[in-house]
VEXPA-997818 format. One record per residue (C-alpha): z, y, x; residue in three letters. Coordinates in steps of 0.001 Angstrom, whole numbers, padded with zeros to 6 digits, always signed. Each point is the difference from the previous one (the first is absolute). Example, Ala and Ser with C-alpha at 12.3 -4.5 7.8 and 13.67 -1.06 7.14 Angstrom:
+007800-004500+012300Ala -000660+003440+001370Ser 
REM end
This chain:
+012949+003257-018255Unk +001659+000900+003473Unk +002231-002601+001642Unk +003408+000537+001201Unk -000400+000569+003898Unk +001123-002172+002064Unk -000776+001159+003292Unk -000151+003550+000914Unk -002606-000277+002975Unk -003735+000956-000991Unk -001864-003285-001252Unk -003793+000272+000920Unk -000376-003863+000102Unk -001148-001851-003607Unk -000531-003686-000814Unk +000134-000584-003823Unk -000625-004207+000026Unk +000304+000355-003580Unk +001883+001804-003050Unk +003331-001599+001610Unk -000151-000327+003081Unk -000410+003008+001974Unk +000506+001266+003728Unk +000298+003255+001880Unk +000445+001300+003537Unk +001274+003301+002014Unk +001566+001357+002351Unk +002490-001008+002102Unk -000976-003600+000047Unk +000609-000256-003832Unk -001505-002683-002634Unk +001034-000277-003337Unk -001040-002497-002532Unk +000424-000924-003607Unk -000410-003605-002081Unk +000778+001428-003391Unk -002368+002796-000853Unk +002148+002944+001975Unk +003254-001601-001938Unk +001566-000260+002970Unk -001259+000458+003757Unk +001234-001001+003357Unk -000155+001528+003102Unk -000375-000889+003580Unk +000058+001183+003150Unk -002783-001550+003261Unk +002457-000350+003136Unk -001577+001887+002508Unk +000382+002164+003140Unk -002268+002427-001366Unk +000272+002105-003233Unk -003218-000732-001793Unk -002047+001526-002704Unk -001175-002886-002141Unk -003341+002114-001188Unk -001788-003358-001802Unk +001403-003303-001080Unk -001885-002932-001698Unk +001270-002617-001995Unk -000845-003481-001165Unk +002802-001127-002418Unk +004053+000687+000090Unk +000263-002094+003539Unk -002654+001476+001858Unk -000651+003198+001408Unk -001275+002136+003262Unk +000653+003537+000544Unk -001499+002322+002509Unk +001309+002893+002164Unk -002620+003001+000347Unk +001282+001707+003598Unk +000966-001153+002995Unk +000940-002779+000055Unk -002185-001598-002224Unk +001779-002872-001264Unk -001041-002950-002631Unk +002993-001995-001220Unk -000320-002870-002428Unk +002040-001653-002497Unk +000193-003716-001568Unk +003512+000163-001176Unk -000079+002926-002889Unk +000745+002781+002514Unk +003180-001784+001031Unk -001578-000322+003900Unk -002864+001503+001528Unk -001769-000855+003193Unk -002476+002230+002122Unk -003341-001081+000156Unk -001766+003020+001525Unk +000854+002649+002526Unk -002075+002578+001581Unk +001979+002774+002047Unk -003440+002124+001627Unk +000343+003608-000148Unk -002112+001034-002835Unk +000549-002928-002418Unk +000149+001157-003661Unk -000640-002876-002411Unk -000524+001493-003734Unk -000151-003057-001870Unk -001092-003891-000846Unk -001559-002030-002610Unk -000625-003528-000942Unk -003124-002191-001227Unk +002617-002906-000446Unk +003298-001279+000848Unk -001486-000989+003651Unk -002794+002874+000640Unk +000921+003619+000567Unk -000949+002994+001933Unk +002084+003287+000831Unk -001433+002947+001442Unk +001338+003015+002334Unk -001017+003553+001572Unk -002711-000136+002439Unk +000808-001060+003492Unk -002871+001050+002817Unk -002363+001131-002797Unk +000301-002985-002133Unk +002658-001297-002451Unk +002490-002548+000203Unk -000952-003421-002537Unk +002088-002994+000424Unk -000223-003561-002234Unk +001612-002492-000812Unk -001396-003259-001194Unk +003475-001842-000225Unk +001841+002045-002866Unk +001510+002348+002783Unk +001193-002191+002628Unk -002369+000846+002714Unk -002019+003216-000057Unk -002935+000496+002388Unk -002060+003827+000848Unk -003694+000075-001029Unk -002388+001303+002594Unk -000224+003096-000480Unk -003755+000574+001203Unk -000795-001140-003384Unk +001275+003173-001510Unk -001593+003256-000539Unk +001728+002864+002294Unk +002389+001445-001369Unk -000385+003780-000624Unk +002053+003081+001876Unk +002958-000023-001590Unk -000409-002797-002571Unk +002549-002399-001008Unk +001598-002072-002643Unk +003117+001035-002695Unk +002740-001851+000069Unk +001069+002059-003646Unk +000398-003552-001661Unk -001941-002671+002068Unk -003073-000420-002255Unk -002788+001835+001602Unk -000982-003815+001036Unk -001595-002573-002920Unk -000351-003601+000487Unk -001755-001501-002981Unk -002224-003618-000437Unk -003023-000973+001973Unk +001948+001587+003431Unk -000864+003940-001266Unk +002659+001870+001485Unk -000399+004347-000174Unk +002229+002312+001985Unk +000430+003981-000683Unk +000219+002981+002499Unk +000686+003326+000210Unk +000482+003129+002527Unk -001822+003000+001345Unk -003547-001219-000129Unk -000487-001972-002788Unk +001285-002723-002708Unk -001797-003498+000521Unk +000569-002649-001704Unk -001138-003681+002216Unk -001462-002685-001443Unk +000245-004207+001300Unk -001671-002785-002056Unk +001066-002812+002641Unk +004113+000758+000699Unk -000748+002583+002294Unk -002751-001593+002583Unk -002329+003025-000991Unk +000182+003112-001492Unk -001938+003028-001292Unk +001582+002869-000965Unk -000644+003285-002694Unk +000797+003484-000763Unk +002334+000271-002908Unk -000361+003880-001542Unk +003440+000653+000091Unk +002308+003074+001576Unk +000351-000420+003999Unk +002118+001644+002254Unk +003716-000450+001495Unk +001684-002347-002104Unk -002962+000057-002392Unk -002068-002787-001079Unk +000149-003557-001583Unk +003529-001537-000076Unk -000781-002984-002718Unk -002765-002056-001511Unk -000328-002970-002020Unk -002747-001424-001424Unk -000696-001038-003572Unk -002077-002775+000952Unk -002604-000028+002677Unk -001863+002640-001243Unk +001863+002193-001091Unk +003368+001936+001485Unk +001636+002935+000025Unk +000860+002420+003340Unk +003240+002397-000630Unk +001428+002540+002465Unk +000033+003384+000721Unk +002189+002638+002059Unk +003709-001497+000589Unk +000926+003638+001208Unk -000755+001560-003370Unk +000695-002589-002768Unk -001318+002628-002628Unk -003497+000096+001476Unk -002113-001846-002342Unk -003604+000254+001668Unk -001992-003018+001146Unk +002560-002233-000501Unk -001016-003129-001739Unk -003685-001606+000609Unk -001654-003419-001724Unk -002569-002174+001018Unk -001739-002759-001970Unk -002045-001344+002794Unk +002517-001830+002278Unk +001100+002915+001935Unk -003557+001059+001386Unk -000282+003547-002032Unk +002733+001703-001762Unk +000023+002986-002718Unk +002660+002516-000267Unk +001849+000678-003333Unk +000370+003706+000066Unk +000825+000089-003524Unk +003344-001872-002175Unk +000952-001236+003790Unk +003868-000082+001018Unk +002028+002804+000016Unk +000523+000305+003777Unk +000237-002239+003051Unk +000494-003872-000875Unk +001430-002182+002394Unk -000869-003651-002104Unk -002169-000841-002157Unk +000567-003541-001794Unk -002483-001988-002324Unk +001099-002732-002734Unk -000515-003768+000563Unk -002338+000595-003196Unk -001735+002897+001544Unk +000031+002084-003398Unk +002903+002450+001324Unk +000857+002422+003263Unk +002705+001811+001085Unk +000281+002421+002592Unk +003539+001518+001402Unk +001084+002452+002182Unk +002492+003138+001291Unk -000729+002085-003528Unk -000832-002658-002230Unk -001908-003110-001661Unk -003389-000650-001645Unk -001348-002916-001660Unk -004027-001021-000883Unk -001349-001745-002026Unk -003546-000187+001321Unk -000295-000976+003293Unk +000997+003617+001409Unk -002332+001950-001427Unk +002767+002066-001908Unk +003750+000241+000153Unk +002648+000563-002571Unk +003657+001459+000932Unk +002447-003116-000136Unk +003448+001791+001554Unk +000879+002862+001947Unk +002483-001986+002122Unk -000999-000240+003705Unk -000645-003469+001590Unk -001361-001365+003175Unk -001711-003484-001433Unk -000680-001777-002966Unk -000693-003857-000885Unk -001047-002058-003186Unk +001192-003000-001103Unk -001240-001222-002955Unk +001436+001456-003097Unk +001878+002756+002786Unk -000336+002307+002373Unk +002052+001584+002375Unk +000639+002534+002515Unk +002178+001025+002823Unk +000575+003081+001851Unk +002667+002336+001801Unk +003565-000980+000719Unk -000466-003586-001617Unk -001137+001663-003451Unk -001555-002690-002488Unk -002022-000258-003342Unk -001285-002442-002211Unk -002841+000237-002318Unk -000379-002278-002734Unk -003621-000044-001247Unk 
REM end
């Protein structure tokens, strides 16, 4: 069921707390937010000196919230109050700062991730639910290769889950990898994911059914309608992955979402939307509507896309 728009700035940003309360982020420094199932929604507007692109947002309940801004700046703003007032609790102004998105273990541990800087990307945690964030060392990440990087498509090409796993995706000229951390990002080992590489090709989401077993979506943003090496699985943690080459999505995906049961997936993107029903090994058509993300909650899902389009799913 599509929602009446109200916001017509592209929404990449999805937090569905559950089936009624819901939030989304854009462009322009725009959150919206509903308490009511997508009833009604309200809108708000971080004052800023910068116009930011709100590229990820994760939220906690109806009160609180943080967003984050993928270019330059990179901001983090935080809110206590509903989205009524938000307060910056992050800023990074270097040259090459790109930030493509953030998860959470909790409501006081999280992690976001940017483009490499000097060969290595950018982590940053929080242990405080968002109030302080502090860089990781970057010597204990794997190099980065020539132009890799992170996609910023919808902010999830980074999953936090239990037991301080956290995964982040990549994508570029060389190759898709996918890195792995069992201890919040201390260490990390990293592996080839067999999907489609090359400018703006790779993996821009993941998410994992449990901690075996996930799903890696992507593709070529430049042609939506390619199709090829475009979604991968893995039931070993992350550590091998097999390509579906057969039943996968009809062209590139930018988010892929998994239920809080597990039992169903659904992939959007520029030409259209997919849902599985067995971990990713096939894909059925669900809508030819375009959309940039996608979120469960539990008897719902949703998705947001370009110029503050909206859709609910009731399951």
């Amino acid at each position: 069921m599509v929602q009446s728009r109200v916001t017509d700035v592209h929404l990449r940003g999805l937090a569905v707390v559950d089936d009624q309360v819901v939030w989304a982020s854009g462009q322009h420094n725009t959150i919206i937010k509903t308490t009511n199932g997508g009833n009604t929604w309200q809108t708000f507007k971080i004052s800023d000196d910068h116009d930011l692109d709100l590229r990820d947002i994760e939220a906690f309940n109806e009160d609180t919230a943080l967003v984050i801004s993928a270019g330059r700046p990179c901001k983090i703003y935080k809110t206590i109050d509903g989205g009524n007032s938000w307060s910056e609790k992050y800023y990074d102004d270097r040259e090459s700062v790109f930030f493509d998105g953030m998860d959470f273990w909790d409501e006081q541990n999280g992690i976001a991730y940017g483009d490499p800087i000097d060969q290595h990307f950018t982590i940053i945690i929080t242990s405080n639910g968002g109030e302080t964030w502090r860089s990781l060392d970057s010597a204990s990440l794997p190099k980065s290769l020539p132009d890799e990087a992170g996609f910023a498509a919808s902010g999830t090409g980074i999953v936090a889950m239990a037991q301080d796993r956290v995964w982040l995706a990549t994508g570029g000229a060389t190759s898709a990898r996918v890195f792995f951390s069992n201890d919040k990002g201390v260490s990390w080992n990293v592996s080839n994911v067999p999907l489609k590489s090359g400018e703006g090709t790779g993996i821009f989401s993941i998410s994992f059914v449990d901690e075996n077993n996930g799903i890696a979506l992507g593709g070529n943003y430049i042609d939506s309608t390619d199709k090829s090496a475009n979604c991968a699985i893995t039931n070993d943690g992350g550590k091998t992955w097999i390509l579906i080459t057969e039943k996968n999505p009809n062209g590139y995906r930018s988010c892929v979402a998994v239920s809080n049961n597990g039992n169903l997936a659904i992939t959007v993107g520029r030409t259209g939307s997919e849902f599985s029903t067995n971990h990713g090994r096939t894909w059925k058509h669900l809508g030819s509507e375009g959309y940039f993300s996608c979120g469960f909650g539990q008897k719902t899902a949703w998705a947001v896309g370009r110029s503050g389009k909206m859709a609910k799913l009731n399951l």
